[in-house]
N, C-alpha and C positions, 0 to 999 in steps of 0.2 A: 904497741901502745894502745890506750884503750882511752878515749874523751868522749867526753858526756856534756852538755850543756842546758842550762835550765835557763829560764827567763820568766818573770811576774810585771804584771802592769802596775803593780802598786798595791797603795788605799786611795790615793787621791788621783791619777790619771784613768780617762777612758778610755785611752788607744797605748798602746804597750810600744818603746820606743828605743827599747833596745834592739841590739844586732849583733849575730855572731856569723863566725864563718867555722868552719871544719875542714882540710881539704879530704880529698880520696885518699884513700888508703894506696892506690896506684902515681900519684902524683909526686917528682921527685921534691922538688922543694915543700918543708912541712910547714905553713906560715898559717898559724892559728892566728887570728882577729876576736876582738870583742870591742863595742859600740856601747856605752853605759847611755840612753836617751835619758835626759835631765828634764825635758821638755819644756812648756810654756807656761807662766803662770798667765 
């Protein structure tokens, strides 16, 4: 299988606060994460 992951800071934040994970390709469990950062007004 083949994953890709992109991430942008916005228009309106100036630290970008999202978070993913990927594991190895050698790793038996396949436990993809993604982190949507909402941040602070």
């Amino acid at each position: 299988m083949e994953v890709l992951a992109k991430s942008d800071k916005g228009r309106v934040r100036e630290q970008n606060e999202d978070y993913y994970y990927i594991p190895d390709e050698n790793k038996k469990l396949k436990i993809y994460m993604l982190a949507d950062g909402m941040g602070r007004i």
